[in-house]
Every structure is written in C-alpha cells, then in structure tokens.
SEDRENLO-908279 format. One line per field, with one value per residue: x, y, z of N, C-alpha, C, O in turn; residue number from 1; residue in three letters. Coordinates in steps of 0.02 Angstrom, whole numbers, plus 50000, padded with zeros to 5 digits. Layout:
% residues N
npx = c(X / ...)
npy = c(Y / ...)
npz = c(Z / ...)
capx = c(X / ...)
capy = c(Y / ...)
capz = c(Z / ...)
cpx = c(X / ...)
cpy = c(Y / ...)
cpz = c(Z / ...)
opx = c(X / ...)
opy = c(Y / ...)
opz = c(Z / ...)
pos = c(NUM / ...)
code = c(ala / ...)
END
This chain:
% residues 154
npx = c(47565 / 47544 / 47416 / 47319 / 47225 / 47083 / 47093 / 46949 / 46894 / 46799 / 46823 / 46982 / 47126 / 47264 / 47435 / 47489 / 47631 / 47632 / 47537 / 47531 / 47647 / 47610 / 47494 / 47571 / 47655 / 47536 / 47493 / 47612 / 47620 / 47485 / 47522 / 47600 / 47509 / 47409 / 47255 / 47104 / 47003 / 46866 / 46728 / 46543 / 46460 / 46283 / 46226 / 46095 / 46095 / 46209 / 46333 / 46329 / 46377 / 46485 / 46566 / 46587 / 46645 / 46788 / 46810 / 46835 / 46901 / 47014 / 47045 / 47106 / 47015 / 46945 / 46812 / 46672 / 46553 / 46370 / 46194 / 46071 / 45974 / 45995 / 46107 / 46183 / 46163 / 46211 / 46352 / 46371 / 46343 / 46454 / 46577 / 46691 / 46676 / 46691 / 46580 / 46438 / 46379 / 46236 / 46106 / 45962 / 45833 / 45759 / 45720 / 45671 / 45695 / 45702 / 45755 / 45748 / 45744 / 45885 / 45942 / 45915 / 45952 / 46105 / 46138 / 46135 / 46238 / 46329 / 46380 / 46425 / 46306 / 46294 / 46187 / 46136 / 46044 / 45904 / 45755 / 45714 / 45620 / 45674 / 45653 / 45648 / 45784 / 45823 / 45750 / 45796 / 45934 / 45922 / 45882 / 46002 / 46109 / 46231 / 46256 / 46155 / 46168 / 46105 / 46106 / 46148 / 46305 / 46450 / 46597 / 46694 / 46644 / 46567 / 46685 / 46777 / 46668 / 46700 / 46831 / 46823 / 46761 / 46862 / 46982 / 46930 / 46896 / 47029)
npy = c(59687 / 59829 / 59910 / 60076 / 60111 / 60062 / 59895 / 59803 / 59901 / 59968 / 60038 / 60005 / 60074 / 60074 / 60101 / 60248 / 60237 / 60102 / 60079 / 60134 / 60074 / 59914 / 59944 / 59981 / 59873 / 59795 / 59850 / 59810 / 59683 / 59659 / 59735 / 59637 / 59570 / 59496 / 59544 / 59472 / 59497 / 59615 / 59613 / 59629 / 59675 / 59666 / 59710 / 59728 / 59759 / 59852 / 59800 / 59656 / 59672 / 59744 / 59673 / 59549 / 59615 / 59657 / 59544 / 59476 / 59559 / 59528 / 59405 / 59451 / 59511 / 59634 / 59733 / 59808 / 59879 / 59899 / 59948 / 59923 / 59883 / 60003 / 60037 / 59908 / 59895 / 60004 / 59979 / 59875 / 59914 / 60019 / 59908 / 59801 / 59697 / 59549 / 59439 / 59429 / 59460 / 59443 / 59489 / 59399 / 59437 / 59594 / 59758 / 59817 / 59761 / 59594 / 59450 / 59378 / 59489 / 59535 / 59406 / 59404 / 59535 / 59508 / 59395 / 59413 / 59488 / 59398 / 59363 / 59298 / 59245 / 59255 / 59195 / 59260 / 59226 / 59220 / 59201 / 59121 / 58988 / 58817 / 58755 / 58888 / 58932 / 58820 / 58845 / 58965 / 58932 / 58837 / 58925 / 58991 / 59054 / 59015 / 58981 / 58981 / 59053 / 59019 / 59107 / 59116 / 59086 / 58978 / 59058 / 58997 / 58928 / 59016 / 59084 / 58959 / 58936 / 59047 / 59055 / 58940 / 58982 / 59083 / 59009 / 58908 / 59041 / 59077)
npz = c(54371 / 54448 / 54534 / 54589 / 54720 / 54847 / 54896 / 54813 / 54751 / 54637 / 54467 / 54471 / 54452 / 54336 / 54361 / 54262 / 54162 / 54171 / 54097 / 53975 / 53915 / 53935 / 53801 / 53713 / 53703 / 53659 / 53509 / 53438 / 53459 / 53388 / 53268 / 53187 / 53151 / 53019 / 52959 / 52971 / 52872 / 52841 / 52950 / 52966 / 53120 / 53189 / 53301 / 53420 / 53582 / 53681 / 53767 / 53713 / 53582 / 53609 / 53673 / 53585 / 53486 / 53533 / 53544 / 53424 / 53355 / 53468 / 53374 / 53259 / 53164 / 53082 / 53111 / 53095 / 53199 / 53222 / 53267 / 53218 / 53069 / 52972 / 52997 / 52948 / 52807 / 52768 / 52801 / 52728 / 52609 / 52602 / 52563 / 52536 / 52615 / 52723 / 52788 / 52884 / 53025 / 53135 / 53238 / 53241 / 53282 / 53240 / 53264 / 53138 / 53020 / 52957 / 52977 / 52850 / 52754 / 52792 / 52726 / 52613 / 52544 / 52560 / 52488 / 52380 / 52350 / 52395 / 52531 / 52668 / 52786 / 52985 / 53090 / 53267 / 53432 / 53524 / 53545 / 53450 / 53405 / 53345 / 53252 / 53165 / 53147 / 53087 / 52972 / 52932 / 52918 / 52795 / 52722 / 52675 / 52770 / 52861 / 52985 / 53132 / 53291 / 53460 / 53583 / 53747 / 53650 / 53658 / 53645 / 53575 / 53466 / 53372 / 53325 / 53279 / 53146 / 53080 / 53055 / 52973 / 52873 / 52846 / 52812 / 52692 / 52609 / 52580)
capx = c(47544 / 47531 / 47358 / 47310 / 47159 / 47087 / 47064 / 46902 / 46857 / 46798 / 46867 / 47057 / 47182 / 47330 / 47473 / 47492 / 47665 / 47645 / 47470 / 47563 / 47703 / 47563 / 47463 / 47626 / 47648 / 47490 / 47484 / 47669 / 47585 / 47434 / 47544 / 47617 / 47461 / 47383 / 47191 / 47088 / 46944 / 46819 / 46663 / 46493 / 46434 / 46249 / 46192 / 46068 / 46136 / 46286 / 46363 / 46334 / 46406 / 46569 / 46602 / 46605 / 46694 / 46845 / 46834 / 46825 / 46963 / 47080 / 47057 / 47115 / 46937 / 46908 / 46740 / 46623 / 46478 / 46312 / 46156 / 46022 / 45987 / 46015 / 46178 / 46211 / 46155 / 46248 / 46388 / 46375 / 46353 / 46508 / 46607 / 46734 / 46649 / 46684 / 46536 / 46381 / 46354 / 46185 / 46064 / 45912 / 45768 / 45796 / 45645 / 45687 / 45719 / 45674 / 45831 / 45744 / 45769 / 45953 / 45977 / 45917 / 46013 / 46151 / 46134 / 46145 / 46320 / 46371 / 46414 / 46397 / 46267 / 46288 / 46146 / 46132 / 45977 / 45894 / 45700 / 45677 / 45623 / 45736 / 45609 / 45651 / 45842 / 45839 / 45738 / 45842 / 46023 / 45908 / 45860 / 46049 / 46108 / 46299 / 46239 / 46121 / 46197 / 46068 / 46132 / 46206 / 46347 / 46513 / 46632 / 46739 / 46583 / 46591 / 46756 / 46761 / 46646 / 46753 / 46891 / 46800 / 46744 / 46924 / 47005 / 46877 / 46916 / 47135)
capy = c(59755 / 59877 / 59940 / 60105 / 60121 / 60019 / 59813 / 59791 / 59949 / 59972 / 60007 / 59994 / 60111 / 60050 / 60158 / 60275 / 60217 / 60028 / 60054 / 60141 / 60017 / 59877 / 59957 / 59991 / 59813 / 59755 / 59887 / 59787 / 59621 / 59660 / 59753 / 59592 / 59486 / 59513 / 59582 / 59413 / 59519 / 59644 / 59571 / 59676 / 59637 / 59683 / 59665 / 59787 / 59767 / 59865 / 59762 / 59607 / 59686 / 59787 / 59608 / 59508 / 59667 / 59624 / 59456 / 59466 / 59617 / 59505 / 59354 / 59479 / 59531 / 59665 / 59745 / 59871 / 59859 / 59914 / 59925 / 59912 / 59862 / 60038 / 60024 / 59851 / 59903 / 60046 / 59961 / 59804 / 59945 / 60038 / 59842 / 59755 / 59642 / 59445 / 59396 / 59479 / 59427 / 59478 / 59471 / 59389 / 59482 / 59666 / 59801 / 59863 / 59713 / 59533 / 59393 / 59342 / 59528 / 59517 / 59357 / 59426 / 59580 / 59476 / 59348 / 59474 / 59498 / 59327 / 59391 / 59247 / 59279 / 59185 / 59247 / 59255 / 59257 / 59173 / 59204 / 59095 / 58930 / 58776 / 58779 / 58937 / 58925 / 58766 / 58883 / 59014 / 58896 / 58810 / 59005 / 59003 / 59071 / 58992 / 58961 / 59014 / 59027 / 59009 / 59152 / 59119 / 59045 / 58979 / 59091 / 58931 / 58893 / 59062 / 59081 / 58888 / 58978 / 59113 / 58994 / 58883 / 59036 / 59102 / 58946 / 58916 / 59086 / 59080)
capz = c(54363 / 54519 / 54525 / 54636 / 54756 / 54879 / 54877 / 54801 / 54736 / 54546 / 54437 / 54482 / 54398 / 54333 / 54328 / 54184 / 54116 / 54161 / 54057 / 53914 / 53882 / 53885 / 53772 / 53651 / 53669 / 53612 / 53469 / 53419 / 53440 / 53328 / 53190 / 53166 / 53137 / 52983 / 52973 / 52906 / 52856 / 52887 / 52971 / 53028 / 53163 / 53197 / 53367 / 53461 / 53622 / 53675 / 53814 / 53689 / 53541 / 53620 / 53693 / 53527 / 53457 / 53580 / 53549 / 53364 / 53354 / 53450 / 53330 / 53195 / 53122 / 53076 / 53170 / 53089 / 53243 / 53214 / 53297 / 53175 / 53007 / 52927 / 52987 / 52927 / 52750 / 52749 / 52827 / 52677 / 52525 / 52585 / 52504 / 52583 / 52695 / 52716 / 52820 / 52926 / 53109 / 53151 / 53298 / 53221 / 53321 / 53262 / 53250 / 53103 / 52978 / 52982 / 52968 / 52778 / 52726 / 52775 / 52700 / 52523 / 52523 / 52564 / 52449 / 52287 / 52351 / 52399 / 52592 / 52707 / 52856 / 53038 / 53138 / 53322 / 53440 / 53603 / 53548 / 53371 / 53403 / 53331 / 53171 / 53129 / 53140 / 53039 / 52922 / 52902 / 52878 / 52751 / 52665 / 52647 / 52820 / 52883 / 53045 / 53197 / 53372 / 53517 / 53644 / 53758 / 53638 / 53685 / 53585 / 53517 / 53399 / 53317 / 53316 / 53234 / 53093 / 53055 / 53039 / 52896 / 52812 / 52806 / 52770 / 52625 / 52563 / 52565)
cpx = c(47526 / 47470 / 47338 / 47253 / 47156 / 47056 / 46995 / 46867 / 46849 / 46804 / 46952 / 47096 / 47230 / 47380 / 47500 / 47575 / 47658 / 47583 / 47489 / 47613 / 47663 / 47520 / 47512 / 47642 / 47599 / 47466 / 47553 / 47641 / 47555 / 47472 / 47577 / 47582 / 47428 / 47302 / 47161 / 47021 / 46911 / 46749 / 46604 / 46460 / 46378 / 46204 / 46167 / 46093 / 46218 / 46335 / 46368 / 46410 / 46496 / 46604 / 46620 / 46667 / 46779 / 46848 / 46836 / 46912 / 47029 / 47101 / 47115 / 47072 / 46962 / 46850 / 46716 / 46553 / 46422 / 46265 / 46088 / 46041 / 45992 / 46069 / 46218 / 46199 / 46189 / 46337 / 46411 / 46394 / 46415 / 46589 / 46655 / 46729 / 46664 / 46644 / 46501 / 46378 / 46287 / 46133 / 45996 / 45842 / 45774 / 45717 / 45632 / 45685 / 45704 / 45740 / 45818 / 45780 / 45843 / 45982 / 45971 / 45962 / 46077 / 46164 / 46158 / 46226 / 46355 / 46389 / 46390 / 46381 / 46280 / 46252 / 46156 / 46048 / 45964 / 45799 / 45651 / 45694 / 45665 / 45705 / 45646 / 45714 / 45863 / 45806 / 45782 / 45913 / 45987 / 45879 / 45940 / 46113 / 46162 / 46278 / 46184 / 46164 / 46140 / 46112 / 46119 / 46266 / 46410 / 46559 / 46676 / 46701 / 46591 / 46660 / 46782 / 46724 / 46672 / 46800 / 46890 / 46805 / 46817 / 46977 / 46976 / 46895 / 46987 / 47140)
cpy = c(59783 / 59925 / 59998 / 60104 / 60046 / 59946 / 59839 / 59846 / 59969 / 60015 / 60022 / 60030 / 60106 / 60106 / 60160 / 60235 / 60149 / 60009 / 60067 / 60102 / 59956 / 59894 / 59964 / 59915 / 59777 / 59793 / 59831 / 59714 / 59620 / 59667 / 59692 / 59535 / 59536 / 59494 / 59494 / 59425 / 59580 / 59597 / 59637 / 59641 / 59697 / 59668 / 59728 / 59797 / 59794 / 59838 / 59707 / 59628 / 59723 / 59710 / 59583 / 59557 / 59636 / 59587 / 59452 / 59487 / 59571 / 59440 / 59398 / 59494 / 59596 / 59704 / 59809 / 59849 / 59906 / 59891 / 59875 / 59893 / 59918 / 60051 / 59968 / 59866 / 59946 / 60029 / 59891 / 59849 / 59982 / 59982 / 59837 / 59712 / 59588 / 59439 / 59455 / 59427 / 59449 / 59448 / 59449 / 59417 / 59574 / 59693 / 59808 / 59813 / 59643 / 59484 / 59387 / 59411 / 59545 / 59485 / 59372 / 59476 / 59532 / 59422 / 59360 / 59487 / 59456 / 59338 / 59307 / 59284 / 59227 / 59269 / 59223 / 59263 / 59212 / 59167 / 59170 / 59011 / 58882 / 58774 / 58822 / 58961 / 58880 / 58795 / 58955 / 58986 / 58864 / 58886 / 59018 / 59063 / 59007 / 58956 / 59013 / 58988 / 59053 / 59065 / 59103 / 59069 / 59022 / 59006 / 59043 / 58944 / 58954 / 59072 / 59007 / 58898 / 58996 / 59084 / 58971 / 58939 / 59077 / 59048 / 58929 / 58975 / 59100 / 59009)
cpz = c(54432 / 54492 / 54597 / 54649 / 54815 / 54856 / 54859 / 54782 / 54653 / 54537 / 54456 / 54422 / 54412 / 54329 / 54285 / 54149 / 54107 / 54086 / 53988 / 53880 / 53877 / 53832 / 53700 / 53644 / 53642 / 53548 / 53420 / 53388 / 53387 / 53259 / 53140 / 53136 / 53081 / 53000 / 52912 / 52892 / 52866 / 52903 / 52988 / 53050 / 53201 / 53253 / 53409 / 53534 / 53648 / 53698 / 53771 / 53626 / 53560 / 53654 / 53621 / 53468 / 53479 / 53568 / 53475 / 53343 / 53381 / 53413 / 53252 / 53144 / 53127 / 53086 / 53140 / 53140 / 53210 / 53245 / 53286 / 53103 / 52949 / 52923 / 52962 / 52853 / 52739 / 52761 / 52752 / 52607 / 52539 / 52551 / 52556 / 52643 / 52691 / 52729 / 52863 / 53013 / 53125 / 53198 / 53248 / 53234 / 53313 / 53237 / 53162 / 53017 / 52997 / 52952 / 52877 / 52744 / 52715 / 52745 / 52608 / 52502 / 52539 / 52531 / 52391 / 52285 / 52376 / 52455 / 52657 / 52770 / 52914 / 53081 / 53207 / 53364 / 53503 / 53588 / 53462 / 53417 / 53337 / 53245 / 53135 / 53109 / 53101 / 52963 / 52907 / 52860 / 52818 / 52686 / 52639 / 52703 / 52834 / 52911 / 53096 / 53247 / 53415 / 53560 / 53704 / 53726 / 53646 / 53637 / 53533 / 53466 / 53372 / 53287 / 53269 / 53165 / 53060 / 53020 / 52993 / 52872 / 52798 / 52784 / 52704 / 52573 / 52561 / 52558)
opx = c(47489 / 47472 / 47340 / 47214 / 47196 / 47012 / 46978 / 46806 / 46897 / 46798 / 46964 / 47096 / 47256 / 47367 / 47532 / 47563 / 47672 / 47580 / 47473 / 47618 / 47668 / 47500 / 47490 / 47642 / 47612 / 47413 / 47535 / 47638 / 47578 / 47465 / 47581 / 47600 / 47419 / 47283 / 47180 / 46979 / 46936 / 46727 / 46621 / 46433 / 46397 / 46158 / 46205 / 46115 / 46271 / 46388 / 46427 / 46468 / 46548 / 46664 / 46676 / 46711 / 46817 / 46906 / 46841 / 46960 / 47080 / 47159 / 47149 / 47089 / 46998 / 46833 / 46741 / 46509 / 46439 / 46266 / 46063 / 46098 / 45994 / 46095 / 46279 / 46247 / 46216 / 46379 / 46469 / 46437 / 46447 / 46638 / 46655 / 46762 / 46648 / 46618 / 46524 / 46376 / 46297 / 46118 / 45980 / 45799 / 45788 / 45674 / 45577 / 45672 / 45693 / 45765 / 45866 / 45832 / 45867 / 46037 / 46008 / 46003 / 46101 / 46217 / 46195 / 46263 / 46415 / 46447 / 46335 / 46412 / 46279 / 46264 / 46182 / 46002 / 46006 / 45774 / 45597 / 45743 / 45684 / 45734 / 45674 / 45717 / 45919 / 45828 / 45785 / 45938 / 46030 / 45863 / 45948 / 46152 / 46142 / 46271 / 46179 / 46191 / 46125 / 46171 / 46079 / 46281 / 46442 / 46562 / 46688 / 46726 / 46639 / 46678 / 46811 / 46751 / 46677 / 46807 / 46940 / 46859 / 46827 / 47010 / 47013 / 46906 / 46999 / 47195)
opy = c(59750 / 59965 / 59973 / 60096 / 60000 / 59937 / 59892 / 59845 / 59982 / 60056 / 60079 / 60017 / 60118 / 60156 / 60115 / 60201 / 60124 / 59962 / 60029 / 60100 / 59929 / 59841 / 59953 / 59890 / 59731 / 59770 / 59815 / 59693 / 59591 / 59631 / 59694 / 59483 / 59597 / 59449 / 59471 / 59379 / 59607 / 59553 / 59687 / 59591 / 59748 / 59627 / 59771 / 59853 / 59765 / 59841 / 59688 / 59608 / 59722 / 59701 / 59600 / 59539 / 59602 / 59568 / 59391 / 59454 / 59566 / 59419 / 59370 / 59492 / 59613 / 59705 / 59862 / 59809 / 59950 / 59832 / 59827 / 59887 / 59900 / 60073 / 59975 / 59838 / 59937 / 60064 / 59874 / 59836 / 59985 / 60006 / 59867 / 59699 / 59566 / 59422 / 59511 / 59368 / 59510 / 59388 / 59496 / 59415 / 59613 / 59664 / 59802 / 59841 / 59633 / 59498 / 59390 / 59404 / 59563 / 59502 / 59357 / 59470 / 59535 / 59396 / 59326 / 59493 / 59467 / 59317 / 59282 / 59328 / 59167 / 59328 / 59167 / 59295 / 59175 / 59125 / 59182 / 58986 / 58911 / 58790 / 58806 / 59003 / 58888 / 58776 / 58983 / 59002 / 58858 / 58885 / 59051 / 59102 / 58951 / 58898 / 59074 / 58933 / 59112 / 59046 / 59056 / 59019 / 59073 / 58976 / 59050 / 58974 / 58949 / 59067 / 59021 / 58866 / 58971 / 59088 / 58969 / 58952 / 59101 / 59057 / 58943 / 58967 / 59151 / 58983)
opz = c(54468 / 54446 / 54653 / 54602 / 54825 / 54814 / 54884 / 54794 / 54617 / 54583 / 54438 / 54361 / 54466 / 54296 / 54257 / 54099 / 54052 / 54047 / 53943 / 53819 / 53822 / 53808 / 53643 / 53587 / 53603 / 53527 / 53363 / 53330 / 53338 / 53209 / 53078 / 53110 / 53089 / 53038 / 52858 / 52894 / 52916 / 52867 / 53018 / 53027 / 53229 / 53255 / 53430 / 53545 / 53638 / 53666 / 53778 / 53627 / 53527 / 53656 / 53600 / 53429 / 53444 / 53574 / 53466 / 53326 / 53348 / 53415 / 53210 / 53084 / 53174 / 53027 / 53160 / 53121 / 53171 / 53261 / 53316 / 53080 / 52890 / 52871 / 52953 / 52825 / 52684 / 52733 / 52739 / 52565 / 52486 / 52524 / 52610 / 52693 / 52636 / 52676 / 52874 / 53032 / 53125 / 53196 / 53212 / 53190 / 53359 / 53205 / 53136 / 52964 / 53057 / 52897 / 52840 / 52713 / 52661 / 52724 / 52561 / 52456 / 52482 / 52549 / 52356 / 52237 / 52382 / 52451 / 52671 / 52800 / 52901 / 53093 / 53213 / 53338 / 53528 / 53625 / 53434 / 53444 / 53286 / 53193 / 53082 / 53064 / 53076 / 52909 / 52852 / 52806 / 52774 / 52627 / 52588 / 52676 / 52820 / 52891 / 53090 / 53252 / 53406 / 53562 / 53700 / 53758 / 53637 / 53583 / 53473 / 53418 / 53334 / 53229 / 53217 / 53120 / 53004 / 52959 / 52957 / 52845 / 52742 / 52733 / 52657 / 52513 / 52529 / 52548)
pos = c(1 / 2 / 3 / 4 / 5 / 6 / 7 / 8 / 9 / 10 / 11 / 12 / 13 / 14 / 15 / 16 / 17 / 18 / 19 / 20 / 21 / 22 / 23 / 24 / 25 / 26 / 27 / 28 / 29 / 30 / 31 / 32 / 33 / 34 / 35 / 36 / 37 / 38 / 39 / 40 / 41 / 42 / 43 / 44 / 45 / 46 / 47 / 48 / 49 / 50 / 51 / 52 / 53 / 54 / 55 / 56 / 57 / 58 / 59 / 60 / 61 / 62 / 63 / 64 / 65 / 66 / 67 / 68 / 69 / 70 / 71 / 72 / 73 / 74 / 75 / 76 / 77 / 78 / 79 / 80 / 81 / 82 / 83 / 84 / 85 / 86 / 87 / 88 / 89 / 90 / 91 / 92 / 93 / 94 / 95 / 96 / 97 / 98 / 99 / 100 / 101 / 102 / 103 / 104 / 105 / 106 / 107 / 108 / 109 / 110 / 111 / 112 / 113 / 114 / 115 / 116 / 117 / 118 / 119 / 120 / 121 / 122 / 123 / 124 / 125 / 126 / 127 / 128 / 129 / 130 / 131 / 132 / 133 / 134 / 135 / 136 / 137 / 138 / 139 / 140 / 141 / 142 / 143 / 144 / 145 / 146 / 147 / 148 / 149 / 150 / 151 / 152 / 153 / 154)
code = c(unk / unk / unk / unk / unk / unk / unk / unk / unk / unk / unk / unk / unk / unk / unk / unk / unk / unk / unk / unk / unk / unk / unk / unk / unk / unk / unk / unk / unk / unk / unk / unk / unk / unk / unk / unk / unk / unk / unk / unk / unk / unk / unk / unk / unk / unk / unk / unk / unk / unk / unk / unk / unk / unk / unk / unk / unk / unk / unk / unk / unk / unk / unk / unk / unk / unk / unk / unk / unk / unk / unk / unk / unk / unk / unk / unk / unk / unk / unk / unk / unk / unk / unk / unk / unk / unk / unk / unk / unk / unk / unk / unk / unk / unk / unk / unk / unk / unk / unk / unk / unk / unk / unk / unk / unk / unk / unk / unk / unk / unk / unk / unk / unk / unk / unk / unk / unk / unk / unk / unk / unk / unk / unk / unk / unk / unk / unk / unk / unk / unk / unk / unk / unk / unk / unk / unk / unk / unk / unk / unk / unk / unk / unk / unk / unk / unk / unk / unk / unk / unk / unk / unk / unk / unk)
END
C-alpha cells in the first residue's frame, strides 16, 4: 500500500482508490462468512470496547457495544442475543444484577474486569457466570469462549 505524508507522521493516509478497493475487498470477504451471533458487549471504556468490537466483528460476531447497564438491558430486551460480555465494575449495576436478569433468559454472561479480587470471580462463575477474564486478557481466551459457546449451540 502507498501511503502519503511524511515518514513518521500520524496518522498516514492511504490513497483514496487503493483504500476503496481494500475496503470492497473486505466487505466481499465478510459477505461470505456467515454472522455466528449477536453478542453485547458492555464495557465503559471506549478505547477498550471499540477494540474488542474489531476483534469480535472480525471473528464474525455480531457487536451491539454499550456503555452502561441501561444500555445492556435495553440492548438484551430488544432479543436476539447469544451471550453478554460485560465489564464487571460498572456505576450503574452490580455483576449479580446482570447475572439475574440474564439468567430469566438463559443468555450466557462472561464478565471482564482488573479490580475484583480472585474470590469474587470464583463467586460470580459459581452465581452462574461463563467465565471472568482478569484485564489485561489475551484475546485467544475469549475468543476460545465464544467458540465453546457456539459450538455447544450448532
């Protein structure tokens, strides 16, 4: 790819047709892979969440993001969800309250988080909770998740 501006200067712009014919090819790519879900994914951070988005999106997820937990409820009652991703530390909601509304509808939860001691992660997967991932997690291990839980369900 031929990129204009100078060495080392952010961000680097590609030129417009080379960027449009990759972009038509990865629109080609995708149409070909079938969608193996919707997922929401509830994570207050934006930089965290538009990452796992990307990385979800090109597994073939599905990605309704959200910040909070009035968007994750509103996001669960509009139906068609497989599974919740959710940051465990949110203002607004406490991990147990997720895990009950989510329970009533059979949705499997894998929380995320960096500020619950090992207790409290072994208490939640034991409230009925997939998994906890410790932040910073290596994306395999979710992605390895996902995997069971759609294997399991096809």
């Amino acid at each position: 790819m031929v990129w204009h501006g100078v060495a080392g200067s952010i961000p680097p712009t590609p030129v417009p047709n080379e960027a449009a014919s990759k972009t038509q090819g990865l629109r080609a790519i995708n149409s070909e892979n079938k969608s193996k879900g919707v997922l929401v994914l509830n994570e207050p951070d934006a930089s965290v969440r538009d990452a796992l988005t990307v990385l979800l999106r090109g597994e073939n997820w599905q990605v309704d993001s959200v910040e909070d937990c009035r968007g994750l409820m509103s996001a669960i009652e509009a139906g068609g969800i497989v599974a919740v991703i959710s940051e465990s530390s949110l203002p607004d909601c406490t991990p147990q309250e997720i895990l009950e509304h989510c329970s009533k509808l059979d949705l499997p939860v894998i929380f995320t988080g960096h500020d619950l001691p090992l207790q409290g992660a072994v208490d939640l997967i034991r409230q009925g909770a997939m998994d906890f991932l410790d932040k910073p997690f290596p994306q395999s291990r979710l992605l390895d998740l996902l995997d069971r839980l759609h294997n399991r369900q096809h």
